[in-house]
N, C-alpha and C positions, 0 to 999 in steps of 0.2 A: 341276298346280295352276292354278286359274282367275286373269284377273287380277285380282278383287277380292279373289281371298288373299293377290295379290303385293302388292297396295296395302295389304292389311294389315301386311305384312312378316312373313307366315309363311315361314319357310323349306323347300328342300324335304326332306322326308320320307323315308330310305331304308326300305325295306322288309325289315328283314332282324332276325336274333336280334340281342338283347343290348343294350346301352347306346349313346344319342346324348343329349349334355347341352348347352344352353344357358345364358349368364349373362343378366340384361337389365343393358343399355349404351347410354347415350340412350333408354331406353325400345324399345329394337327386342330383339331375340334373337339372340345370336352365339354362335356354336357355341366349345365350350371345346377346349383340345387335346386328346387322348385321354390322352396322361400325366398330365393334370392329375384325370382321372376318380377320384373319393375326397376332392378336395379342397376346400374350400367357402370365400369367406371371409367373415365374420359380417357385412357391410356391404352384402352384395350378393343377389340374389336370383336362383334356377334355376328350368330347367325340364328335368325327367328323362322322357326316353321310354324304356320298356322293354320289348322285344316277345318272347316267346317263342313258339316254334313250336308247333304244334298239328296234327291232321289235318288240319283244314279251313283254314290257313293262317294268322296270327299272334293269339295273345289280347296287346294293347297296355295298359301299367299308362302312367297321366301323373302326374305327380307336380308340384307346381311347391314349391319350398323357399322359404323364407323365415329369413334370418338375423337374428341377434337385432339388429344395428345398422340393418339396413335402412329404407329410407324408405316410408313411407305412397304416395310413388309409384310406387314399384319393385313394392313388396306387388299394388297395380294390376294395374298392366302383365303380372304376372304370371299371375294369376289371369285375367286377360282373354284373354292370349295362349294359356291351357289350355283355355278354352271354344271358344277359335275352331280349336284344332288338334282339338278332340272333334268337332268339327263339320266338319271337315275328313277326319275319319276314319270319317265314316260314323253318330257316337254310340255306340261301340259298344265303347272304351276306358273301364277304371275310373281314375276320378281320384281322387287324395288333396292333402290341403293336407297340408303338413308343418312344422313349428317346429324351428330350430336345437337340438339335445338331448333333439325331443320326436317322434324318426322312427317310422315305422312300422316291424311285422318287416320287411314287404317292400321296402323303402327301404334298410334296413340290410341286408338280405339282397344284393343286387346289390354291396357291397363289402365283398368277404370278409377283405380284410386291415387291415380300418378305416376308419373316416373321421376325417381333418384340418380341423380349424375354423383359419382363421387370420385373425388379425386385418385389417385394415381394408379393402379393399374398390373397387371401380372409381373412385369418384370422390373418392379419394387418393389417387391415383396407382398401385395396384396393381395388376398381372397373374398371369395365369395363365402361368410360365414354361416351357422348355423343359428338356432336361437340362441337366447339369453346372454349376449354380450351386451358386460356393464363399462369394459373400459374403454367407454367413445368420448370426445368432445369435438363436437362439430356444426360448422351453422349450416344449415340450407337457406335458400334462398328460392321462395317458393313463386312459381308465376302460371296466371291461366286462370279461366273459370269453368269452362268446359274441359280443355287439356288442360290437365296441369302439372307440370313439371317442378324437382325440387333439385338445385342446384349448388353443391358444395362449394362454398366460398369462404374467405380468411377468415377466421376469430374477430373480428374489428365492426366498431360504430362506422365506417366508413362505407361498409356493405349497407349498410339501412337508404330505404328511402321512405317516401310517405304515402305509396300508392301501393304495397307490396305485402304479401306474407313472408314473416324468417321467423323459423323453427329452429330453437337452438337444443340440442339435444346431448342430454349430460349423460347417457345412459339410461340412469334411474327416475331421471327428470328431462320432461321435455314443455318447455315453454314457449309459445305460439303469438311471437308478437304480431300485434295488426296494425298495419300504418293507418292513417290518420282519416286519409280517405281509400280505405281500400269498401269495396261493396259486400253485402250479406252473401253473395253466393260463393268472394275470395274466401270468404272467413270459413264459410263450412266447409267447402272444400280444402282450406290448408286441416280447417279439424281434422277431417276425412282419413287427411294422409299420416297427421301425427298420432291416430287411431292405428292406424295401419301398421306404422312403427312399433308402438308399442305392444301393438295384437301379433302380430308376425314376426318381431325381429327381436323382442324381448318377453315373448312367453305370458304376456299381459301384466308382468310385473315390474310398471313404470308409472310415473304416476304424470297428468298433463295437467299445465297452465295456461292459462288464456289472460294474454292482456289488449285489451280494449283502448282500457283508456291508462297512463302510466301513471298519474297521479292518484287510477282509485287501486291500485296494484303497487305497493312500496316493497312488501315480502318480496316478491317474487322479482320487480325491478331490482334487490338487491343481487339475489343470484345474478342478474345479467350483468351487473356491475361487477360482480364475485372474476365472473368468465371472462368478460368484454374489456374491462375497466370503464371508467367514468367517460361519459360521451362529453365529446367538445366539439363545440360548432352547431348549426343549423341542421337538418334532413333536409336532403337535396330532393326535387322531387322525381317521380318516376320516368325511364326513357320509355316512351310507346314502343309497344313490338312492329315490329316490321310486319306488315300482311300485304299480300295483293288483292287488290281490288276487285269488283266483278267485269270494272271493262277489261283490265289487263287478261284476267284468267278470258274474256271472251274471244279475245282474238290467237283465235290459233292457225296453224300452217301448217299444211304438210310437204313433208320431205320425201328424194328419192335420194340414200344415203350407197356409196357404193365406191373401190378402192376403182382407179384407174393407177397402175403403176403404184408408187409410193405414196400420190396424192391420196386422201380422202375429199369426194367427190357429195358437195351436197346441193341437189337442186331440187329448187321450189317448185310443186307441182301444183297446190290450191291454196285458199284461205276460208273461210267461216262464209257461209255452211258448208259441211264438206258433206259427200258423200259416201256411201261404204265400194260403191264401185269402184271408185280410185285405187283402192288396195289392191295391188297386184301381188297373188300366190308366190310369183317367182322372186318378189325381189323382200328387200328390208324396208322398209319406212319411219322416217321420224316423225312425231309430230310435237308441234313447242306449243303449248299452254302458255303463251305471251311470257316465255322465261321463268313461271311460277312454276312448272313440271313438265317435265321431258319424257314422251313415253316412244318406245322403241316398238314396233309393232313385227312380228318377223313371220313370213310370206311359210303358208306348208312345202313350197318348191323351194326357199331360197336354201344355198349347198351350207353343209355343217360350217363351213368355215365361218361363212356369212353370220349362222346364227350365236357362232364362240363372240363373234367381236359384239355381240349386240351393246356389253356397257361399257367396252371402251372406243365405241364408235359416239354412245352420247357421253361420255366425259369429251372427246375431243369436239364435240358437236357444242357442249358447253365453254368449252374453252375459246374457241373461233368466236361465238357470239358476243364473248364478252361478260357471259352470265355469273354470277358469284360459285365458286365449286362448293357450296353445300344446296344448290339446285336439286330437285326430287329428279329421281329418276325411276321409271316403271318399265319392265319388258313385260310384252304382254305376248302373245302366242296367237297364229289364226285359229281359229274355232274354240279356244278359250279365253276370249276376253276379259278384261272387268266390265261390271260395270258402270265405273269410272270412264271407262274409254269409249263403250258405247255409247255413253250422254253426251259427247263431244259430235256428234254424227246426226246427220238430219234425221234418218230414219237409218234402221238397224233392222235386218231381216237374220235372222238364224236359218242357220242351216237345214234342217231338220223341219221347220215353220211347211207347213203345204197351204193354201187357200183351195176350197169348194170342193170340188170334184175330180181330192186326187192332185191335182197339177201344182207343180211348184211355182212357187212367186215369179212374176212377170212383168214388164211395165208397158206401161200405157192401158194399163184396165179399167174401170171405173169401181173404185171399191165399194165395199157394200158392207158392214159392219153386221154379223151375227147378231139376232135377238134372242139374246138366250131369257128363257123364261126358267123362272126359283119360286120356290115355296116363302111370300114374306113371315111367313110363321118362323121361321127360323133366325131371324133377323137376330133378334135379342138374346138369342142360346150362341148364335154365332155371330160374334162383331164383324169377325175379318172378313165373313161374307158379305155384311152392310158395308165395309169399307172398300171391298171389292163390285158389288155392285152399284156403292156411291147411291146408296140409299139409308137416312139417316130413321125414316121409319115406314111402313107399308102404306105410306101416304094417305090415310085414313082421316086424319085431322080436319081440324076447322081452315079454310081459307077468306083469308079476307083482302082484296085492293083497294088503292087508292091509284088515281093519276096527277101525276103534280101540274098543276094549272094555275099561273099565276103566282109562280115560288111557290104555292100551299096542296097541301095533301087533300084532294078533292074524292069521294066515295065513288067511286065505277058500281051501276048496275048488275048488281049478282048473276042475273040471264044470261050478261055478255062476257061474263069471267071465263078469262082461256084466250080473249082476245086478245091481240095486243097492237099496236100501231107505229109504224118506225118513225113519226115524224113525234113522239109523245114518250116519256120518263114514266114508269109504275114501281109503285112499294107492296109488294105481295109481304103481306102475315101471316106466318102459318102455328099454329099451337097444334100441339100433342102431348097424349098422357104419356109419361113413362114413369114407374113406380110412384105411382100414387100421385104426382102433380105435373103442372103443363111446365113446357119447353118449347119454347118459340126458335122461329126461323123467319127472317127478315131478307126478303128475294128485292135485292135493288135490280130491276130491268132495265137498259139504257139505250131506248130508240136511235139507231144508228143515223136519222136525217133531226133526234131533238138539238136543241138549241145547247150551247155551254152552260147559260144560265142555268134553264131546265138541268140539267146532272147535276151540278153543284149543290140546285134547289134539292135534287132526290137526295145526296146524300146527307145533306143539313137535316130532315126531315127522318132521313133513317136514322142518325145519333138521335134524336127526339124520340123518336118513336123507342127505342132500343133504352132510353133513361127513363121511359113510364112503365115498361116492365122488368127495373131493377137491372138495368148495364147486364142483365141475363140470356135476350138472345145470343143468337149466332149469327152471322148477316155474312149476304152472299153476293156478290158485285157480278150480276150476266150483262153481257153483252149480246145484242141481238144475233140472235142465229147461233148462241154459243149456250145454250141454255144445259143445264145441269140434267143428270137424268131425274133423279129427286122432281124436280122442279114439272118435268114433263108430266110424271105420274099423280102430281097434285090437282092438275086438271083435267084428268080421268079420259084424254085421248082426243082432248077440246083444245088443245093448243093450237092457236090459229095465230100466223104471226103477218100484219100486212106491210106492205115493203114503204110506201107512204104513209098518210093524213094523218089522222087522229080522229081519239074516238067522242072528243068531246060536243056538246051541242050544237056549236056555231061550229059549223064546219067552213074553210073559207075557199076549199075547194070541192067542184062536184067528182063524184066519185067516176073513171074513166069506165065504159061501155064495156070494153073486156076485161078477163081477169082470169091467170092462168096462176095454179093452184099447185105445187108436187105435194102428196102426203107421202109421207114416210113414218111405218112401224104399225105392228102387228097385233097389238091389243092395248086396251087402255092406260097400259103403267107404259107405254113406250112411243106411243104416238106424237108426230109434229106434222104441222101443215103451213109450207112456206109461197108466200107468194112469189114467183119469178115472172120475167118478163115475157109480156103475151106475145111468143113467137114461136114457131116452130123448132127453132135449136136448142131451146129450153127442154124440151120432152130427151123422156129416155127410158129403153124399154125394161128398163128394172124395178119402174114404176107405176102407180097410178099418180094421174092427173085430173084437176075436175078447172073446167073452162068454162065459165061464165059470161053467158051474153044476155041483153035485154030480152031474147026469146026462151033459151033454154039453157042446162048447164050440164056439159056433154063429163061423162066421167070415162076417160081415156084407160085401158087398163092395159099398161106396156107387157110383151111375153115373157119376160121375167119376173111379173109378180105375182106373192101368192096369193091363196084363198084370203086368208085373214086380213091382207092389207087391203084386198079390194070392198071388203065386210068395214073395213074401218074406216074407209073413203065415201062411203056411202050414208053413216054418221055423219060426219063432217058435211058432208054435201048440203046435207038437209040445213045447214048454220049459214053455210054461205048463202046458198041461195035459197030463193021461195018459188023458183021455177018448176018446170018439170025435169025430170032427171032421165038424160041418155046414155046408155051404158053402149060404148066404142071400143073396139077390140083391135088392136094394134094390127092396121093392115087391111084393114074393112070401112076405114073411115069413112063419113059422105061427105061434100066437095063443101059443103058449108062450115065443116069444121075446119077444113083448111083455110077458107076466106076469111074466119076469124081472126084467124092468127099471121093475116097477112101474103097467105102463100103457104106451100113446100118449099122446106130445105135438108139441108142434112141435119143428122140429130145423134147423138150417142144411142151405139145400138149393140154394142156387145154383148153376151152372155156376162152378166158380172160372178165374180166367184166373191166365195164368203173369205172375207177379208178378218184378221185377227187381228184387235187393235194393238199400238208396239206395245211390248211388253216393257216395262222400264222399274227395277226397282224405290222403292220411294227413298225420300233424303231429307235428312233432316237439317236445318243450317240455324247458325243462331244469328239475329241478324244486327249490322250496327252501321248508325252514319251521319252519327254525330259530329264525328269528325269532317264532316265536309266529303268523306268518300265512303263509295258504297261499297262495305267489307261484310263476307258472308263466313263465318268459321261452320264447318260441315262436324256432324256428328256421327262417325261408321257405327252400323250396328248397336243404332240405338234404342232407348227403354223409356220408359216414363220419368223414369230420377233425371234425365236430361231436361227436362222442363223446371225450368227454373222460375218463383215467384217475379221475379226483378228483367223476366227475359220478354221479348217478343222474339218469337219461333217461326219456321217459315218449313209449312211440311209439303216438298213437293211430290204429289202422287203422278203425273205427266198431264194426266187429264185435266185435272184440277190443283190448285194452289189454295192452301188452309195457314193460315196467320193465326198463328196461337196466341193468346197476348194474357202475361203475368196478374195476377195482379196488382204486384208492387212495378209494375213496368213503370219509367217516366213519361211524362206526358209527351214528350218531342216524338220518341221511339213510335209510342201506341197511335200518334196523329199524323207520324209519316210511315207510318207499315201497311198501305197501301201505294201509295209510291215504292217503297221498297220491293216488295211486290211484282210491280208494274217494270221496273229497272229490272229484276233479277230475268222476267221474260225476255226483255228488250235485252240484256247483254247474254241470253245463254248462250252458250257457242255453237249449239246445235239449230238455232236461228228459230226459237218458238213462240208460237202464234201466240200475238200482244192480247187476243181476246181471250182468253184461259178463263174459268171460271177462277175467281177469288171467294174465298170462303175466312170468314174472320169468326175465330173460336174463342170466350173467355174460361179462362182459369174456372173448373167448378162445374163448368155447365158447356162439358165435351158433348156432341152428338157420336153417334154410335160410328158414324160413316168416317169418324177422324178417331175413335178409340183403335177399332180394329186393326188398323194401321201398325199398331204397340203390341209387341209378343202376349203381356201380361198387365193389364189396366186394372191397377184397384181405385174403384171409385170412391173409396174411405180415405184416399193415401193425402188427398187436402185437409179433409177433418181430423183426420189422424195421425197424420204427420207432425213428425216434432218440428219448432223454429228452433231456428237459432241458438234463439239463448236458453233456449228448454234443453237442447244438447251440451249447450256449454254449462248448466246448473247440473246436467245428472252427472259430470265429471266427479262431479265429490267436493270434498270441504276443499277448497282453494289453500285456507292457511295453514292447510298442513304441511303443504311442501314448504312454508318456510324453516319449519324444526331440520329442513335437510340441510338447512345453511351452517350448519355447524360440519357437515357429512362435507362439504363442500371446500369451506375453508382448512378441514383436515389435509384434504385432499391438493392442495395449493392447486389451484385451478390455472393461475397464469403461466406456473411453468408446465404443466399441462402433464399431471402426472398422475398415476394410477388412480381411479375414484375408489372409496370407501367404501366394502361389501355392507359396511355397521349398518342393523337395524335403525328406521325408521320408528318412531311409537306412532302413528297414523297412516304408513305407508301401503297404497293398496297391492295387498298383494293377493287377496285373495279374488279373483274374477268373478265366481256367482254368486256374491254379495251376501257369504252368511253369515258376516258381520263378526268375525277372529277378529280384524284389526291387527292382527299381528304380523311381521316377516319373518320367516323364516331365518338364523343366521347367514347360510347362503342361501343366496336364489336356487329355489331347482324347477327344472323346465314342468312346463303344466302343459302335458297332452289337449290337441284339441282347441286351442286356448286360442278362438276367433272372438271368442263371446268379449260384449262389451257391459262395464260395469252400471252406464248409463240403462241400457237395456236390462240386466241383472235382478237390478235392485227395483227397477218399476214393471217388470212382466215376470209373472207366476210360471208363466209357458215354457222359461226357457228351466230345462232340466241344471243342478250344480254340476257343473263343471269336472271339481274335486274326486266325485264319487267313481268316475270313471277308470281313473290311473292309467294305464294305456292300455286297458281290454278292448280291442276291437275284434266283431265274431266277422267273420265270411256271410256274402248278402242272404246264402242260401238259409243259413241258421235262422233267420232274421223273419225273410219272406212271407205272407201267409201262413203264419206259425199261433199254433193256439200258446196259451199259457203253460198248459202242462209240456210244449214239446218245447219252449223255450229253454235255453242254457241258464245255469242258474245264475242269481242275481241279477236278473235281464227286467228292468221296471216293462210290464208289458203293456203300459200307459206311454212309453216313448222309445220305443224300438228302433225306431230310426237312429237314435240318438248311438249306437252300438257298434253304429258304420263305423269303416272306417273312412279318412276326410274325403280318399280316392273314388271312393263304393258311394260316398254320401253324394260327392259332385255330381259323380256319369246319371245316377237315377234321377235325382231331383233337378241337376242343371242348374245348381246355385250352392253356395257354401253353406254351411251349419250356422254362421252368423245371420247370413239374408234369411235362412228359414225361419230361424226364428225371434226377427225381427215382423214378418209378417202378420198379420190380426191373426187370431186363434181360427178362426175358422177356415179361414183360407188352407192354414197348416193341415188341417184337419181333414181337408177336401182333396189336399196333394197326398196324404198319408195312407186313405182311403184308396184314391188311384193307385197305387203305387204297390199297396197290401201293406202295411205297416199299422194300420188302424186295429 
């Protein structure tokens, strides 16, 4: 750090993954404690650094918060102090302004078990404290299912409603009311958070209650009476959140933002779809997310000044429009985007990106998509490679069609499978063994000239077919000419797609006297063959073609193809036709090949280069539209725990769209999540193709090509996952916390005065469950203390807690260490367990609670890796 950054009082910067958070205090920046990380208070204002690892070593998100009480000079300092740390970093960090309840995903994404709003703020006297404070009473007011946020609000019945979680939390006691109709996924996730509380914020020595229903809960209804007094009146029911829709987020606009005199100068340059050309180096740009998000984009030419004003050009940018001032606001940088920002853009080429031969990106080429050819052996050792090459198995399996004839599933001739006809709907089955039983995939095909009937007819038949193998497929919606690579490889390089008739017996047209053929792809797992129109502007010399006449069927082989495609044209040939076969060499033609096609014309004849498909990272969104509008809540940097029983999910990889669908999903959700789907293509803002493969996955019976996708997939985690109420029974004996109500009463709860350190006689205070039952007179803090006693007391795995005291060795003591070189006292069955919380995170990449929450073997396999075994 130079020392004109120290004179600014920037602090120093660690370089490393994951969260470092600042409050401003006097106006300078003071770093918060890390157990406080989640908690916000509305008076005060942050600044969040977030860095995750990359190849080329960190992509940095800055964030600076802003709570709704805060001061016009906090607001300041903050925003100032974010420019000077962008500046500090090179420029090369995306920035976001953020508003108290108005976060970004990716803001809420970095705290996974919620965020704490709490009342007032540094210059009240409040801090950020350390563990084991008992003298608190306070209600939150929990909301979200995916984000969830917990909101400090008055002691009072007035704050309830009946769609809501409130956590009222007495220090020693934390009681977890559930409104009436809130859903299974509010309820675990407020658990979640009043977990969190008491694992983090009181040293694990607090004890939770869960009320359901209030008539089967009187003990614990008492305390809330104790705190609250007696409720009068009715529960009001819940205000809906405000969210934007997906048409709103779809229209967006860009801007050329820029001072003329003391004006600020904003003028519209495009709307949806935009291109990445329009950015111009020298200048700044806005673009509005239909008022949902404001992202600032600033040119590598544009002058320092230009890029100081970047967030008070969109606050004044939000202001003029009319927009609400807790509006998102994103600065983003050239050549370090998000990817938030590039989704917003029809196509997105990087810098660095070359096609073929060398040459950097160009337009007007005709692209030509690499065949990369993989070992399918590797499939099942490696998901993210099935999910990258969108291969769900090495297409081995059994194949079975149908064509729907008559609204009914009629059986297609096995000889002719591969064929397919655009005036005609098919239902391809495909089963495959993976550990030890089959797993089907259900290919609905939808002939681009069939009838509406026919589609309707196809998909009625695929819920049927999909209910006599146990609601266990996966079923995948193609649309002609948009077919999946999976799907290519199942008909082993026989994919033949004709652009008319059908293939059924009564045919009611005769089939036309020419017929011009392009194949494309290189060997049997990547081959298609489409029919296009018999003319000469059809050809293109990147290809083979095979042209079919009543005499012979000429196979064209343009000078940009290679050996393998003209190997695999020549398979093909022999399906089409039963002529003799002429092998034509771009440029050699005979005059009879021409007269087929009508004549010479021009044709595409470029040298094509190898074109890289866009790279786009995947998203995950939970989707809902119930309400009469189609609303997507996104999930940054998400995992498997994001899939919720209750949810339909919607994973988009660019290429392809996968609809996950819960279990417990309701039937409205699960029967319109192919419309939903179909909307989310039709309003992207990047304008993408309505024909996208759709792939529908249930709960249970993932394929490989939609695990991979997920950093870490236990496929145990539905059998072996706890519900609900299995989390809420290992809380412990419920009527113990009513012996606190004496603790309680001591304490005069309404004039809100110090709580009562006295022993509980059933109070949990011990975390690894070795059943003392006793408290302590005072609490004292328990090192380490993530572990939960639900967990505890039902898994052998997790090492006691107690035994530890705060011995933590250096990783190296630890590492590949035999028994005898161990430190003594060191169990050398759970070495890990000796980290400390710092050493335990960076190696494993998850806390000492998730590890050992995970099935034993799993632990066992990361311990192993790692040298701890």
């Amino acid at each position: 750090m130079t020392d004109a950054e120290a004179e600014v009082g920037l602090p120093a910067i660690e370089r490393k993954p994951g969260l470092q958070i600042w409050t401003i205090e006097k106006m300078k920046m003071v770093p918060v404690p890390e157990k406080a990380y989640g908690s916000f208070f509305e008076g005060d204002c942050y600044i969040i650094l977030h860095n995750t690892k990359t190849q080329s070593g960190f992509a940095t998100d800055l964030h600076f918060w802003i709570g709704r009480e805060s001061s016009q000079d906090e607001q300041g300092a903050a925003a100032f102090y974010v420019t000077q740390l962008d500046d500090m970093l090179g420029g090369n960090p995306v920035q976001h302004r953020e508003v108290q309840g108005y976060e970004s995903a990716a803001f809420k994404s970095y705290f996974k078990k919620g965020i704490i709003y709490k009342k007032g703020g540094i210059s009240s006297g409040f801090r950020h404290v350390e563990t084991n404070m008992y003298n608190i009473k306070r209600l939150l007011h929990v909301k979200g299912k995916k984000h969830v946020s917990a909101t400090e609000v008055d002691l009072s019945w007035d704050e309830f409603n009946k769609g809501d979680v409130f956590l009222l939390d007495l220090g020693k006691v934390l009681i977890q009311w559930n409104g009436p109709s809130c859903n299974i996924a509010e309820k675990s996730r407020g658990m979640g958070l009043a977990r969190s509380i008491r694992d983090g914020e009181r040293g694990g020595r607090a004890q939770i209650g869960i009320i359901d229903n209030e008539k089967d809960c009187p003990d614990l209804m008492q305390i809330m009476k104790a705190a609250l007094g007696e409720r009068r009146g009715e529960l009001k029911n819940p205000t809906p959140d405000e969210k934007a829709d997906e048409l709103q987020k779809a229209n967006v606009r860009l801007y050329h933002v820029y001072e003329n005199g003391k004006d600020l100068v904003v003028q519209e340059i495009a709307t949806r779809p935009l291109t990445q050309d329009l950015l111009r180096h020298e200048d700044c740009h806005i673009l509005d997310q239909g008022g949902f998000k404001i992202y600032v984009w600033r040119g590598n030419d544009s002058s320092k000044e230009e890029k100081k004003a970047a967030f008070s050009r969109a606050v004044g940018f939000i202001q003029a429009k009319g927009y609400p001032p807790t509006t998102n606001v994103e600065v983003v940088n050239d050549g370090a985007e998000s990817a938030m920002f590039k989704q917003l853009f029809k196509k997105w080429t990087e810098k660095e990106e070359t096609q073929g031969l060398g040459k950097t990106h160009t337009i007007g080429k005709i692209a030509k998509v690499d065949q990369v050819k993989f070992d399918f052996a590797q499939l099942h050792a490696r998901p993210e490679l099935a999910a990258e090459q969108r291969m769900a198995d090495d297409a081995s399996g059994k194949v079975e069609v149908w064509r729907i004839e008559d609204l009914e599933m009629v059986p297609v001739e096995p000889r002719t499978y591969g064929q397919f006809y655009g005036g005609d709907c098919y239902l391809v089955l495909y089963t495959y063994m993976k550990s030890n039983r089959p797993h089907y995939i259900i290919y609905m095909w939808l002939g681009r000239h069939a009838s509406v009937d026919e589609i309707t007819a196809c998909a009625f038949n695929a819920v049927e077919l999909d209910k006599k193998y146990g609601d266990e497929p996966v079923q995948v919606r193609v649309t002609m000419g948009k077919e999946p690579r999976h799907f290519l490889a199942i008909f082993k390089g026989n994919l033949i797609i004709y652009e008319g008739g059908t293939s059924r017996a009564q045919k009611s047209e005769s089939e036309p006297a020419v017929r011009l053929f392009q194949v494309r792809g290189t060997g049997e797992f990547n081959t298609k063959t489409i029919e296009v129109p018999a003319r000469a502007s059809s050809l293109n010399s990147n290809d083979v073609f095979l042209l079919k006449t009543n005499q012979v069927c000429y196979l064209w082989c343009g000078k940009g193809c290679s050996g393998d495609e003209r190997e695999m044209a020549k398979t093909v040939a022999d399906i089409i036709s039963k002529r003799d076969k002429q092998t034509v060499l771009e440029g050699q033609e005979p005059a009879e090949f021409w007269v087929a096609l009508g004549g010479k014309a021009p044709y595409a004849s470029d040298k094509r280069f190898q074109e890289q498909a866009p790279h786009h990272q995947p998203r995950l969104f939970e989707c809902s539209n119930q309400t009469g509008r189609f609303i997507m809540t996104e999930i940054v940097d998400f995992c498997q725990d994001d899939l919720d029983e209750d949810d339909v999910m919607l994973l988009d990889t660019w290429e392809e769209i996968f609809l996950w669908i819960g279990k417990a999903a309701n039937n409205y959700e699960k029967n319109e999540s192919i419309s939903s789907a179909k909307e989310y293509l039709k309003t992207h803002p990047a304008g993408r193709d309505i024909a996208t493969p759709i792939i529908m996955v249930k709960q249970g019976h993932e394929p490989l090509n939609f695990t991979g996708w997920f950093a870490a997939w236990d496929p145990y985690k539905w059998s072996d996952g706890k519900s609900y109420e299995e989390m809420k029974s290992s809380l412990g004996d419920v009527s113990a916390i009513s012996e606190i109500t004496v603790d309680l009463k001591n304490a005069n709860l309404n004039n809100n005065k110090k709580a009562s350190n006295k022993p509980t006689p059933k109070q949990t205070s011990d975390p690894a469950g070795s059943g003392s039952g006793q408290s302590p007179q005072v609490p004292q803090p328990v090192s380490n203390s993530n572990s939960d006693s639900s967990v505890n007391c039902n898994n052998n795995n997790t090492p006691s807690l107690e035994t530890l005291g705060n011995g933590a060795y250096p990783r190296e003591l630890l590492i590949n260490k035999t028994v005898e070189d161990l430190p003594e006292g060191v169990d050398p069955t759970r070495k890990e367990y000796y980290l400390s919380d710092a050493d335990f995170c960076d190696i494993f990449g998850k806390s000492k609670e998730e590890f050992y929450q995970m099935p034993k073997w799993k632990q066992q396999n990361e311990k192993k890796q790692f040298g701890f075994f």
